[in-house]
N, C-alpha and C positions, 0 to 999 in steps of 0.2 A: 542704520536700522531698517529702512525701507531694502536696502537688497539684501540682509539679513531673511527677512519675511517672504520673500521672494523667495527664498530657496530652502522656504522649512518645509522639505520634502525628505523622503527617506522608505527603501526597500526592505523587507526583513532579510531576503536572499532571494536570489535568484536561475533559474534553474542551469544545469552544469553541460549538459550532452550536447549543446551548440546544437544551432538551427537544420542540421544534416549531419545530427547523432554523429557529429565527428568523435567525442569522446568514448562511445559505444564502441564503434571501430578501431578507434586505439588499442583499446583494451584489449579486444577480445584479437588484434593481430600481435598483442604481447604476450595474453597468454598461450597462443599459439607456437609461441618463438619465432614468428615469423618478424617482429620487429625489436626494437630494443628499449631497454630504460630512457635512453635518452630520447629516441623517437613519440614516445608516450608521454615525456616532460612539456617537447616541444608541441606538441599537439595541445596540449591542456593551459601553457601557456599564451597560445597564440589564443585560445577558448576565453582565460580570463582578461587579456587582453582588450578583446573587443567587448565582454558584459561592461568591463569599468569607462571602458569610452562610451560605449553606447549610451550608460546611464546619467556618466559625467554631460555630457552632447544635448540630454535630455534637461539639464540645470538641477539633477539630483544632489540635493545637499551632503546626504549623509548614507553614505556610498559603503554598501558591506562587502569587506575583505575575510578572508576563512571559508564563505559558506561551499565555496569550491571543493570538489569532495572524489578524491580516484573507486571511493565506495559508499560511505557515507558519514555524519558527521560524528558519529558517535563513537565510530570506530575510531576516528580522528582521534578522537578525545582521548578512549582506550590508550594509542599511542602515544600521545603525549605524554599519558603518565606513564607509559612503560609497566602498562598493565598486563603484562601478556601471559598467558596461561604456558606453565612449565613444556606443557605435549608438543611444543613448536620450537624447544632449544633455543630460544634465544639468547646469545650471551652478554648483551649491555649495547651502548651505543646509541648512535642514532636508527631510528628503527626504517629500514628498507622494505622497497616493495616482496622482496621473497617472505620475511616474515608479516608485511601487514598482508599479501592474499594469502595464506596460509590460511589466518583468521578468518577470514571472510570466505573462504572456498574448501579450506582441507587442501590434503595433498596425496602423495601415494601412498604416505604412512599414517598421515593421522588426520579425525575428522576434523572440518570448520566448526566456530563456535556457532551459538544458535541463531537465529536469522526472528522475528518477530514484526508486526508491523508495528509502524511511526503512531502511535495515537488510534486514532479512525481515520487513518488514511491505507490507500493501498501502496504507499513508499512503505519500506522496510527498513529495520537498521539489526547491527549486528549488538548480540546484548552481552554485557561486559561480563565476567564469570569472575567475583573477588571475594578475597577471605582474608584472615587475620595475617595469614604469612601471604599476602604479597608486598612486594619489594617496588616501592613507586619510585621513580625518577624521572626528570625529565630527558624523553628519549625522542623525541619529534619536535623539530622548531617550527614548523609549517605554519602555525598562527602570525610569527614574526615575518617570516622570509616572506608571505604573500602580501603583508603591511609592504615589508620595502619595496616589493617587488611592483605595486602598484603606485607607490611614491616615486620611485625612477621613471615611473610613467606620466608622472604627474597631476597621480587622481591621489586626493589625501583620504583614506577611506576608516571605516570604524572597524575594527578588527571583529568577528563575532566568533564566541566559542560557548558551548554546553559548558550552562553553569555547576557549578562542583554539586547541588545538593540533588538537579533533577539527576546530573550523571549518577551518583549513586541511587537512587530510588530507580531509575531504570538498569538496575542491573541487578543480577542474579547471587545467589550463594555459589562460588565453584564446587565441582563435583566434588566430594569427600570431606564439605564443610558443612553444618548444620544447617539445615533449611530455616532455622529461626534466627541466625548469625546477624546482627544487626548492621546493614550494611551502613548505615549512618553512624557507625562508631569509626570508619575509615577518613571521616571525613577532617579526622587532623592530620592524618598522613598524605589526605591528597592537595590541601591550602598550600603548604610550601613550592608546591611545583605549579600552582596557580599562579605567587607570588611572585615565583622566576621568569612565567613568561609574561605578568602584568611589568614588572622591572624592567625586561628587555622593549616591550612596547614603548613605556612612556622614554627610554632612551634612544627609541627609531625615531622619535616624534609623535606618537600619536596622541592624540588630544581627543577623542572620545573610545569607549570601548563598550561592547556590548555582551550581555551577557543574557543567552536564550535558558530560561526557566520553566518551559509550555507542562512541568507538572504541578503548576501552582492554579490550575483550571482544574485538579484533579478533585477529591472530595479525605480531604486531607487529615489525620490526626493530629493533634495537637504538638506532640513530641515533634511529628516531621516542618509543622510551621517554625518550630523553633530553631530547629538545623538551618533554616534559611540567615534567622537572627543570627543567631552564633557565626555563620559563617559570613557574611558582609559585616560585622563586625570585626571580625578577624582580620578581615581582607581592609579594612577601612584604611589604614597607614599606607597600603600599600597605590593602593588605589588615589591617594592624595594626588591635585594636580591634575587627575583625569579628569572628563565627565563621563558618568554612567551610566549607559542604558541597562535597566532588565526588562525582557521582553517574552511577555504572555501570548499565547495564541491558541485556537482552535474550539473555545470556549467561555463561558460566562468566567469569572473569578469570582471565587465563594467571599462571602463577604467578611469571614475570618482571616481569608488566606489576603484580600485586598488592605485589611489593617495593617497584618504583618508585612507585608508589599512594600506599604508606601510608606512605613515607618525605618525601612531598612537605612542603615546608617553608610555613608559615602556616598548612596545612589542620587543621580540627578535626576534621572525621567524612567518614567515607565510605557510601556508598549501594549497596547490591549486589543484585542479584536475585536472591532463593534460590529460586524457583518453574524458571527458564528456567536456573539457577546454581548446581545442588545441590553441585557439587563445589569451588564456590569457599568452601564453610562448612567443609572440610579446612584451609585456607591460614587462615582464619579460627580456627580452633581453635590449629588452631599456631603461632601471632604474630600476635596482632592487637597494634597497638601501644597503649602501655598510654597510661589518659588519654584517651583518643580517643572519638568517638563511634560507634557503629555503627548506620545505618541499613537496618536486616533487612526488606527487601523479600519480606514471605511472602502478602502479598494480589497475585492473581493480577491483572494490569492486562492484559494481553490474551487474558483468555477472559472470559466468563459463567459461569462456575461457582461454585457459593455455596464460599467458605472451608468448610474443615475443621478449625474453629477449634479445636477439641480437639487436632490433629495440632500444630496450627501454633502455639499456647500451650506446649504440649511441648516445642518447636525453639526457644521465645522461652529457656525458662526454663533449657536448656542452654544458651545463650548468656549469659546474665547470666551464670555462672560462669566465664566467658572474659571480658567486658569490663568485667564491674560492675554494679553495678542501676540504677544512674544513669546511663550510658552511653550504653543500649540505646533506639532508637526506633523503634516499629512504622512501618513503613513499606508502600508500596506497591512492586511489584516494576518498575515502569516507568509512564510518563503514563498516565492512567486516558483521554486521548485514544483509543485505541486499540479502546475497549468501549464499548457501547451508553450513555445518559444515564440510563435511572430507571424501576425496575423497574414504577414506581407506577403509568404510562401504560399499563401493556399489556392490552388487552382479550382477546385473541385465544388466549392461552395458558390451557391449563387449568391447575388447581391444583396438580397433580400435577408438572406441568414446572418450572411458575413457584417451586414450592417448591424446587427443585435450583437458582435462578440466583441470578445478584448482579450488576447493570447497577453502573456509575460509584457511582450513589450508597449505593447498599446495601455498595460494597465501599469507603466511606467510615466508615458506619456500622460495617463488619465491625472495620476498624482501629482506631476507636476503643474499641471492644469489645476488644481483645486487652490492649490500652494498658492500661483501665481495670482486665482480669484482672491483668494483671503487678502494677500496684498496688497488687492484693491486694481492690479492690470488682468481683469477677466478677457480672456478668449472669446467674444462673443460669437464668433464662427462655429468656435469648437462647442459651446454649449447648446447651440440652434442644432447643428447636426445632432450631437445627442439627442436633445428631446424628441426630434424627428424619430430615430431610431426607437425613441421607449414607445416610443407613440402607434410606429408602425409595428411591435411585436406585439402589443396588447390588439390588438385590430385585426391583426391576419387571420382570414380566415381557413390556412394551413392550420393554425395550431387548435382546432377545435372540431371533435368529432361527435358530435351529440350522440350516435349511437355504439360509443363506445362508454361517455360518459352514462348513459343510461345501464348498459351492461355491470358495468362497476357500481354504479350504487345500489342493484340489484343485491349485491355479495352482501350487503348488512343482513344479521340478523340469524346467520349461520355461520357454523365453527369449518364446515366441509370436512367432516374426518370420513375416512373411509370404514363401511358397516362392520366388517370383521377387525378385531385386534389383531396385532402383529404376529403370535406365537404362530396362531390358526393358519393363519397367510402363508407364515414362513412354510409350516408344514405340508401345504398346498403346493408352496412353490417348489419344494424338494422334490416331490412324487413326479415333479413334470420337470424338473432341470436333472435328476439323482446327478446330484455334484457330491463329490470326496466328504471326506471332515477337512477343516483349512484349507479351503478351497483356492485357490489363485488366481489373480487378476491383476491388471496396472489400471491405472486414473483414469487413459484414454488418451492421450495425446506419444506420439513416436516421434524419434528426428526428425526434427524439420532441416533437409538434406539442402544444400545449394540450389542441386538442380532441381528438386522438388520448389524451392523460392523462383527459382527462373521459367517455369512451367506457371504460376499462379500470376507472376508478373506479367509474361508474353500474352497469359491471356485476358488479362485486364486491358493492361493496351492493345487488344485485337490485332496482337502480332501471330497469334493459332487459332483456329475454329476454337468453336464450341465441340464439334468433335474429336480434336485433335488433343483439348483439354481434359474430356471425359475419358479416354483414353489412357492418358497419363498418369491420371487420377488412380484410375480402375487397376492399373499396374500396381501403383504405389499400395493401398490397400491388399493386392492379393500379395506381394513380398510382405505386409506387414503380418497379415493371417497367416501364412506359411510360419513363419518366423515362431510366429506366438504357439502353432500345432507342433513344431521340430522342438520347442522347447516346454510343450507338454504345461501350455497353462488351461486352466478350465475354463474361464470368460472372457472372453476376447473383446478388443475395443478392434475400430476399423484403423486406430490411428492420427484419426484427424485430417488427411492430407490436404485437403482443401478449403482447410482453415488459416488462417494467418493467427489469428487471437480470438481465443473464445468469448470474448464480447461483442468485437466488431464484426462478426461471421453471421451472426444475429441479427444485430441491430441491423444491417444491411439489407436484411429479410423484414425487418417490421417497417413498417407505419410510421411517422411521427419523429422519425432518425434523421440526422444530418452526420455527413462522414468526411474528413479532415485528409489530405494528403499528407500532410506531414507536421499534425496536430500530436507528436511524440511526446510522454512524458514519461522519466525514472519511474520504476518500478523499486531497483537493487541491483545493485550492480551496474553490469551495462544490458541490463536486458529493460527495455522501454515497451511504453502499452501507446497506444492510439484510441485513447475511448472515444465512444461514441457521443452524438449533442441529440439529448434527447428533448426536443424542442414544442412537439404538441405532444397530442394525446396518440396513442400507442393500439395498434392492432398488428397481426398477422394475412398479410393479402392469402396466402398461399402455403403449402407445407414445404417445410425449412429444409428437413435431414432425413426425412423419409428413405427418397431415392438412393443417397449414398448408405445407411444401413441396410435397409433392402439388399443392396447391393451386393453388401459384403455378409450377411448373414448369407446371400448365395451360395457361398464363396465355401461355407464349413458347416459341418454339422456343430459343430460346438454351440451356446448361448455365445450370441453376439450383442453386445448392447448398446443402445441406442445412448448419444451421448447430447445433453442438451444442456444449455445455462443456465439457470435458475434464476427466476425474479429477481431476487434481493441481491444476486449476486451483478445481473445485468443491471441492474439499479447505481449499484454502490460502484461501479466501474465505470459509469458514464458520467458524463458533466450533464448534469438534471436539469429541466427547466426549474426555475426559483420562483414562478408565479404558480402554483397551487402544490399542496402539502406533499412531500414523499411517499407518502404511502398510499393517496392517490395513484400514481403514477406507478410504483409498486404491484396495486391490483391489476392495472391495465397491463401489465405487462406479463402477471400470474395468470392472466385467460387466453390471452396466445398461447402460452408455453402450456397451457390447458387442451387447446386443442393439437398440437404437435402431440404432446403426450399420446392422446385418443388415437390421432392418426397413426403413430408405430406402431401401438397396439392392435390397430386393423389390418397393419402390414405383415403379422406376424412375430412382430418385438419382441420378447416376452421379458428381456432385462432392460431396463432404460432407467441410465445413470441420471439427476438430475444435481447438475453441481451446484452449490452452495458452499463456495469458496470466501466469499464476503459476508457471511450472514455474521461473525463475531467484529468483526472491522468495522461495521456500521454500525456498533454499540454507541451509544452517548456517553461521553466519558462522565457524563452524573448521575450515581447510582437514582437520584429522584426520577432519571425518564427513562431508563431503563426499563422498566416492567409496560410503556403502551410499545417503546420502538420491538422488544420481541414477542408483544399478541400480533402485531398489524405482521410482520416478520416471518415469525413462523405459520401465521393465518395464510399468507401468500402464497407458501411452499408449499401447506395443505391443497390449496386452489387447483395447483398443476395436474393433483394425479387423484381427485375425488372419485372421477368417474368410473377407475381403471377397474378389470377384475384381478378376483384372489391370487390369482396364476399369475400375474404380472409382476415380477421385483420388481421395486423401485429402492434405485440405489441413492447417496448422496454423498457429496464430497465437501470436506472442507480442511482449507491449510492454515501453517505459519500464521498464528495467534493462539491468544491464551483460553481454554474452554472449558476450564476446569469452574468458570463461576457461571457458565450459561448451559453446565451438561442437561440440567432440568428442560430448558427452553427444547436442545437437542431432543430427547428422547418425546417431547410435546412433538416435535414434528412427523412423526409416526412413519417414518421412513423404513423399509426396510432391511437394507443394508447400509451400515456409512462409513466410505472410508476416511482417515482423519491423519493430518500428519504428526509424527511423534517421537520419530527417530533424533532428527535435525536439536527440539526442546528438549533431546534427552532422558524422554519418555516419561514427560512431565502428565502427560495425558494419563496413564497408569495410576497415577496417583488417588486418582479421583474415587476407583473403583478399588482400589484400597480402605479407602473411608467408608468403602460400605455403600454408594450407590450400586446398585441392580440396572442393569442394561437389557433388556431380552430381545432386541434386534440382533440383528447381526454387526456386525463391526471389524473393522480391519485398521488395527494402528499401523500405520507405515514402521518397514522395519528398515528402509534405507532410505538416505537423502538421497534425493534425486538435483540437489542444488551443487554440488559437487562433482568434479570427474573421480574422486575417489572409489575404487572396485571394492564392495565389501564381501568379506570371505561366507563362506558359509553357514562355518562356525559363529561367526559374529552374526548372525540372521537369525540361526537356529537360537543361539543366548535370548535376541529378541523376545522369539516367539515363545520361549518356554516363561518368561518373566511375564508375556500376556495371558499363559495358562495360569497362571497363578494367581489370578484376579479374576479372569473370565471364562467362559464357560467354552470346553472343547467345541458345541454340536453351533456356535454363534461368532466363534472367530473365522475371520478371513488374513489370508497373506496377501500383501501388498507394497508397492513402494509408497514414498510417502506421495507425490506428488507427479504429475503428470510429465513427461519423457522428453519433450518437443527441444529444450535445450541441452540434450544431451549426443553425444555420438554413439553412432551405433558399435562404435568399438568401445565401450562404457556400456553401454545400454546389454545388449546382447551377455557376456559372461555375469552381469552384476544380476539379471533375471535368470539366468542360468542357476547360480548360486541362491538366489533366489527361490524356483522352484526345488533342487535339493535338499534347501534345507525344511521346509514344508514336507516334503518325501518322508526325508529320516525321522521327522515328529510321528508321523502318520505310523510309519513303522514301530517306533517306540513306544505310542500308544497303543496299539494291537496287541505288544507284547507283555504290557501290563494287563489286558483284562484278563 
């Protein structure tokens, strides 16, 4: 019993790219041809490898196998059931990497499916596309082989796979199936292939299994709680013999959906988030069922902040009086996917900071530690450093700027709209830009080239001047301006070139930032972010991107625009401080980006992009706080650009997610132009303005994925854009791709804009000929 207790610890998952994005680079030297299937196995194996030791080493009890992922889990999932959409030929089998990156990338004949984010995070997953004729089998055994594969290793792990009912609710009707198609009528055609690989499990050995449900935090319909019932009952025979995790995260659980939860039949324990879920530990106090396991998610899985393991021993040991002593497993409050990989790598951080965090593996460590307290054998070392640690981040006088926080409480009390409506503005803006009708433009970001990465690297470690980098820079920009005048776009971006990541290029530039050497996290794919740690309060010393637009507006007579991050989007892509509200920290970050605005405008700017690429990702997944998170939200993104004049566009951008239930919020932010992605969802964004919403900004649905090397034809651009004439108004659309270039090659990039502006041309022309 006693070393039973001791090791009632347990990860949801944890993150996949290895601590020197070895898996990143696999990939992308696979999809290159430059290595092979099996080179790409052995990489991702020697990856899993070390997580399952690592956490075994750690006295991890209940060790998850599956969450390993060559893209991500859901697509997993898709394979498994041999869900695969007809456009990819597949013809049975175990399903290989040509046709799973198809799915997830396209190819030269046909697109990838759609890409969306994970919940409110900035991970992504690929979203399943099913109808009454698809044909499930099991066609992927990966949930088994990586059981055994970690058993040969001698770590006995919980197998973890998307359970069958969120898998259907996160997936789509396929094209040419009714949009009203019930995808939860599928859900006896996909049980059987559940059954197969729960069979093959409990014949490996395994002896517990887990089953991730994170849509049961959602705000749920009756019918859909019942899909849950129906289907662990279904499942119950099969599942005999095991024990069961289902495991919640990311939010509260409704206290219908928590009946239905813990009433499910075969399940042993359930998994909840008390970090992002404080209120689902009420419903928990008050009936948990008895017998049951509880897995108390109090280590924080999508932030950087060290545990406050004293608080959170507190919260453990009130809870064993509700479920038991033996019950109770410290848990993580969602995949440790989500956070950087190890604290151990960071050179760049001082003491001071690094003493306030806990990457993946230190909030490994942290868990075990709680486990080991409950037990009754506390760390007393490891708790004294803690408290040290909470002690000295409440204390520092780094994280407090009293005349910023006066600035920001200043904003109460006004909306900041700007004094003319949009029509007026736009028609202002015209007389001083006379741009086309469909005018053209990209997001703002261009290949990011090798040597363009060994120029920004050389001069970080002051292996080139400062001159020798502005130079290179200067180059880069004038081939990108060129490029965009030979291919005859109207508004030109400078490129980006001396950006690595449109959040840390910033944050770098404020106040109040701390920056990570190789604080890497999944994004999709293999493409990783490095957010920023936004640790105090927030100002701008100095102007960001002046110089470099300046620059390049030199460079052309064309509209060059100015390209900057938007509050909520710099917000929601950094790891926040957790001691004062988000949207605090939200303003302070909307009055910098307030005055950058002012300053390009003084430089001559007259377009200046403001992206808002995260403003729908930060939604709260319950529609009850929905309406304060998008006034503080789009109140923010008003802040940046109050001051500007009529003559000034202001553009805005946003991707990959769903905006068809926040278009109101959108058109509240009084932007003047927004480009939006829409190609990739299939041109789900269309729909909107179908029903009858009225838009009278300007607007540009993305007509091609930019997620893809796939070259789309002209023809296919043009289909686009005449299917956005027919919802939207000629003198307010714009051409566009969907999203910004930096991951693409310029042999992609180049004929797909090409095609691009042509087909914008032949519209232009076809409407001429009609009046």
């Amino acid at each position: 019993m006693f070393l039973h207790r001791k090791m009632a610890s347990h990860i949801v998952g944890y993150p996949r790219m290895g601590p020197k994005r070895e898996l990143k680079f696999a990939l992308e030297s696979f999809w290159d041809g430059k290595s092979s299937a099996e080179d790409l196995k052995k990489v991702s194996a020697d990856l899993r490898s070390s997580i399952w030791k690592q956490m075994s080493d750690a006295g991890i009890k209940y060790i998850p196998s599956n969450t390993f992922s060559y893209y991500d889990q859901v697509l997993d999932t898709t394979a498994m059931l041999g869900a695969v959409p007809s456009r990819y030929n597949w013809t049975g089998g175990e399903i290989e990497f040509g046709t799973y990156f198809s799915m997830a990338r396209g190819n030269a004949s046909v697109p990838a499916m759609e890409m969306t984010k994970w919940f409110d995070t900035n991970y992504h997953f690929i979203v399943p596309e099913l109808g009454p004729d698809v044909n499930f089998s099991y066609a992927s055994h990966k949930a088994v082989d990586e059981y055994k594969e970690a058993k040969g290793l001698g770590v006995d792990t919980v197998p973890v796979l998307v359970g069958p009912v969120s898998y259907l609710l996160l997936s789509k009707p396929a094209k040419g199936v009714e949009k009203s198609f019930p995808l939860l009528s599928l859900l006896d055609k996909i049980l059987p292939i559940y059954k197969e690989v729960i069979t093959e499990l409990k014949a490996a050995g395994a002896s517990w299994i887990q089953f991730d449900e994170p849509t049961l935090v959602l705000d749920l319909e009756a019918h859909k709680l019942e899909a849950f019932t129906k289907a662990y009952t279904e499942l119950e025979s099969s599942l005999s013999g095991l024990n069961v995790l289902v495991e919640t995260y990311f939010a509260d659980v409704p206290a219908e959906a928590f009946k239905t939860l813990t009433a499910l039949k075969g399940v042993t324990a359930f998994g909840f988030d008390l970090v992002r879920g404080t209120k689902t530990l009420d419903l928990i106090k008050g009936g948990f069922p008895s017998g049951k396991y509880l897995f108390a998610g109090v280590v924080d899985g999508r932030n950087i902040w060290a545990n406050d393991v004293a608080a959170s021993l507190s919260l453990l040991q009130s809870l064993e009086g509700v479920v038991g002593k033996d019950k109770l497993v410290v848990s993580t409050s969602c995949s440790l996917l989500h956070t950087a990989v190890d604290l151990i790598n960071e050179t760049k951080l001082d003491d001071e900071i690094k003493s306030w965090l806990a990457f993946a593996a230190q909030k490994v460590v942290e868990v075990n530690a709680l486990a080991k307290a409950l037990a009754g054998v506390k760390d007393e070392a490891f708790f004294s450093a803690n408290a040290a640690a909470q002690a000295s981040r409440k204390s520092s006088p780094r994280v407090t700027n009293e005349a910023v926080q006066k600035a920001s409480a200043a904003l109460q009390g006004s909306d900041h709209r700007r004094a003319t409506n949009v029509s007026a503005r736009l028609d202002t803006q015209q007389k001083k830009l006379n741009l086309p009708i469909l005018p053209t433009t990209t997001i703002g970001s261009f290949p990011q080239t090798v040597e363009l990465r060994r120029v920004r690297r050389e001069y970080k470690a002051k292996k080139i001047s400062e001159e020798e980098y502005v130079k290179a820079i200067k180059e880069e920009i004038k081939k990108v301006v060129d490029l965009q005048e030979e291919l005859d776009i109207d508004v030109l971006v400078h490129g980006e070139p001396e950006r690595n990541d449109m959040v840390e290029y910033f944050g770098e530039q404020l106040s109040g930032f701390a920056f990570t050497a190789n604080g890497w996290v999944q994004s999709y794919g293999s493409r990783c972010v490095k957010p920023p740690i936004i640790y105090g309060d927030v100002s701008r010393p100095k102007p960001m991107t002046v110089f470099w637009s300046s620059t390049a507006q030199s460079m052309t007579k064309r509209p060059m625009k100015g390209m900057l991050t938007g509050p909520v989007t710099i917000l929601n892509w950094s790891f926040v401080r957790n001691d004062q509200p988000r949207f605090e920290t939200c303003y302070q970050i909307a009055l910098a980006i307030k005055d950058e605005v002012e300053d390009l405008e003084k430089a001559g700017i007259t377009v200046i992009q403001i992206d808002e690429a995260a403003l729908r990702e930060g939604l709260p997944l319950r529609k009850s706080e929905h309406a304060f998170y998008l006034e503080w939200a789009v109140h923010s993104f008003r802040i940046t650009n109050v001051g500007i004049q009529d003559t000034t566009q202001i553009h805005t951008h946003m991707c990959y997610s769903n905006f068809n239930d926040i278009i109101h919020s959108i058109i509240d932010m009084d932007a003047d132009v927004i480009t939006i992605e829409n190609s990739r969802s299939d041109e789900k964004l269309l729909s909107v303005f179908r029903e009858g919403v009225k838009y009278g900004a300007g607007i540009g649905p993305g007509v091609y994925d930019i997620h893809s090397p796939r070259i789309p034809s002209t023809e296919e651009i043009a289909d686009r854009v005449n299917k956005m004439l027919a919802v939207l108004d000629t003198n307010i659309l714009w051409v566009n791709p969907d999203c910004g270039l930096k991951t693409r090659k310029y042999t992609e990039v180049k004929p797909a804009l090409q095609n691009m502006v042509s087909a914008a041309k032949a519209i232009r022309t076809q409407l001429a000929s009609t009046k």
